[in-house]
C-alpha positions in Angstrom: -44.6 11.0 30.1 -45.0 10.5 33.9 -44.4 12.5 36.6 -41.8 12.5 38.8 -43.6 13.2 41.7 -46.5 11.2 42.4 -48.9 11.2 45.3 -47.3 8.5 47.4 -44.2 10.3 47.6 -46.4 13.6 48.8 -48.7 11.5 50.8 -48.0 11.5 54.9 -49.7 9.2 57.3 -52.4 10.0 59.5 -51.9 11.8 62.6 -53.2 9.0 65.2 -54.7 11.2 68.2 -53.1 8.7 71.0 -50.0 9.7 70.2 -50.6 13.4 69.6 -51.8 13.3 73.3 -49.3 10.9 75.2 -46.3 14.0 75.1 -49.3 16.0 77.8 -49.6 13.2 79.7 -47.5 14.8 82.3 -49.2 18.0 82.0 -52.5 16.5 81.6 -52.7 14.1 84.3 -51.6 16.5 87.4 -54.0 18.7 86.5 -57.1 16.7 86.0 -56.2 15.2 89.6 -56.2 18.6 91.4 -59.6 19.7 89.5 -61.5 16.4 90.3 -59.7 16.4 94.2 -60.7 20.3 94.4 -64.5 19.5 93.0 -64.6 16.4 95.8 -63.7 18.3 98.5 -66.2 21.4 97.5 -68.8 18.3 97.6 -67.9 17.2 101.1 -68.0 21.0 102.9 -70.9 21.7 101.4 -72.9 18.2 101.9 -71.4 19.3 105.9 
């Protein structure tokens, strides 16, 4: 006899990690800005 349950009924897709990480875009994005404009600006005062 068969199973009722086979392993297309249990089987999920794959996670794709673009859309795992476009919901902390707007998380993400700010603070990756102030880091890299804090880091530039550390640059300039001390190449001053």
């Amino acid at each position: 006899m068969s199973s009722p349950h086979t392993d297309a009924d249990t089987e999920h897709p794959p996670v794709d990690t673009v859309e795992a990480i476009v919901p902390l875009m707007p998380v993400v994005l700010p603070v990756v800005g102030a880091l890299m404009m804090f880091l530039l600006a550390f640059i300039a005062v001390y190449m001053a």
